[in-house]
N, C-alpha and C positions, 0 to 999 in steps of 0.2 A: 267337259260339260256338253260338249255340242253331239259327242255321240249316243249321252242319255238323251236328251232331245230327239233325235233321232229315233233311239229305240221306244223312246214312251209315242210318239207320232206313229209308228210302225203299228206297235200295238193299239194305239185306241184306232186307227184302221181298223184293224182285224175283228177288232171285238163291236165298231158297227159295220161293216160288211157281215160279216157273220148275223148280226141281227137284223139287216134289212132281208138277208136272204132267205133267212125263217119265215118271215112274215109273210116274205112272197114267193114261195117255193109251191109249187105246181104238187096236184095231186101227187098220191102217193101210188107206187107204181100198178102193186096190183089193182088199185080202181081204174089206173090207165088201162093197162091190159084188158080189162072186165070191159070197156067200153068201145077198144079196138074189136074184139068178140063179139060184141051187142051189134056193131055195126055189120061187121061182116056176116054174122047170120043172117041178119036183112038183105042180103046181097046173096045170099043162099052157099055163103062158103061157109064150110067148117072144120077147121084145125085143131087137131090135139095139143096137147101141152107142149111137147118138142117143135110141135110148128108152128105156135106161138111164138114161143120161146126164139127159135130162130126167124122171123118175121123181125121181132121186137129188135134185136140184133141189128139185122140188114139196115134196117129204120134210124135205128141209129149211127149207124156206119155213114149212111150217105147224108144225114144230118150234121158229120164232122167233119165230110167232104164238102157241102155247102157251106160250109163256118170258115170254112179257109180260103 
């Protein structure tokens, strides 16, 4: 008995984690992207899609280097 417990606990986790994180989940990426480009062209730089694309990347990489 205590390991349904356990798994019905596990799941109604998941299934609100999962819906708080909908609710509150950050643009979708190509608008991010669209808006890192809007900026930078103000700034008079301009990348093509590969150097986007690898921008977006780096950005992220040191994002999970500061997370740790």
């Amino acid at each position: 008995m205590k390991g349904l417990n356990v798994l019905v606990a596990f799941l109604s986790g998941a299934v609100i984690g999962t819906a708080v994180g909908l609710l509150f989940a950050p643009e979708k990426g190509e608008d991010t992207r669209t808006k890192i480009a809007e900026i930078l062209r103000k700034k008079g730089i301009r990348l093509n899609k590969d150097e986007m694309e690898n921008l977006i990347d780096e950005i992220a990489d040191v994002k999970e280097e500061l997370a740790q």
